[in-house]
N, C-alpha and C positions, 0 to 999 in steps of 0.2 A: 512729566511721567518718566519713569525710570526704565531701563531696557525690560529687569526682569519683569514689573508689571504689565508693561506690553505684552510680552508673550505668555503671560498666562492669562490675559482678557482677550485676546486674540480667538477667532474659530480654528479650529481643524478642521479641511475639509476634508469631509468623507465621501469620498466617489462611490458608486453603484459598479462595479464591471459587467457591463451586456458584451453576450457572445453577438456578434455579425451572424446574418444569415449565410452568407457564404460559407461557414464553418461549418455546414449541419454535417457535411459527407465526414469532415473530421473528426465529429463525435461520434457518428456511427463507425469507425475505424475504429476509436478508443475504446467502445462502447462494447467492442466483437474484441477486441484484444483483453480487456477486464474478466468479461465473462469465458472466455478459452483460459484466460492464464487461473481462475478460481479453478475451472473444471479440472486443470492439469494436476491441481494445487491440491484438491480432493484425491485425485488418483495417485499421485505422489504419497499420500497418506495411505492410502488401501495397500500399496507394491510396500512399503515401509513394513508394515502392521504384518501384512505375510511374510515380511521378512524376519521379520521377529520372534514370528511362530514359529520358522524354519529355526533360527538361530537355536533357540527357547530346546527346541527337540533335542541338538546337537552338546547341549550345554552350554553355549557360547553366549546367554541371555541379552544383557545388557548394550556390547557394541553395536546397538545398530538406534540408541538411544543419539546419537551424534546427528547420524542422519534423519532422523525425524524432527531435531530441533531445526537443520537447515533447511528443511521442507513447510516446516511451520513459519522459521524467517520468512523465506520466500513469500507464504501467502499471505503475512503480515504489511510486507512491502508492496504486496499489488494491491491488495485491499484499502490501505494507507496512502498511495501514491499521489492522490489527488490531493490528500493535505500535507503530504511533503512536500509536493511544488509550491504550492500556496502559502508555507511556510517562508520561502527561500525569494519568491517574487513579490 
């Protein structure tokens, strides 16, 4: 039998990952950091949004479109976060 054969009859094994019970306090750590950094992530959206109406009055419409993309970043990255590490580990 040839290398390459080998390695494609061959299994991959596929692990389960279990969290340890010791970790619980560190989910609920992660768990209060998620849910505060969304809430922030919504109110970021609302001070934006009035800002825009303020802008909007003054004529100045559009400049405040920058910062709502980096506010929407943000809550894409917390919202995301758990399968960006997951991706990387």
């Amino acid at each position: 039998m040839n290398v390459i054969t080998a390695i494609t009859t061959s299994t991959i094994p596929d692990p389960t990952p279990v969290v340890p019970a010791e970790a619980g306090g560190l989910l609920t750590v992660l768990n209060w950091a998620s849910g505060i950094g969304l809430v922030l992530g919504v109110l970021g959206v609302i001070i934006v949004g009035i800002g825009m109406v303020i802008q909007l009055r003054r004529g100045e419409g559009g400049e405040s479109i920058a910062k709502l993309g980096w506010v929407l970043m943000g809550c894409i990255i917390i919202t995301g976060s758990s399968g960006i590490v997951r991706a990387f580990v």
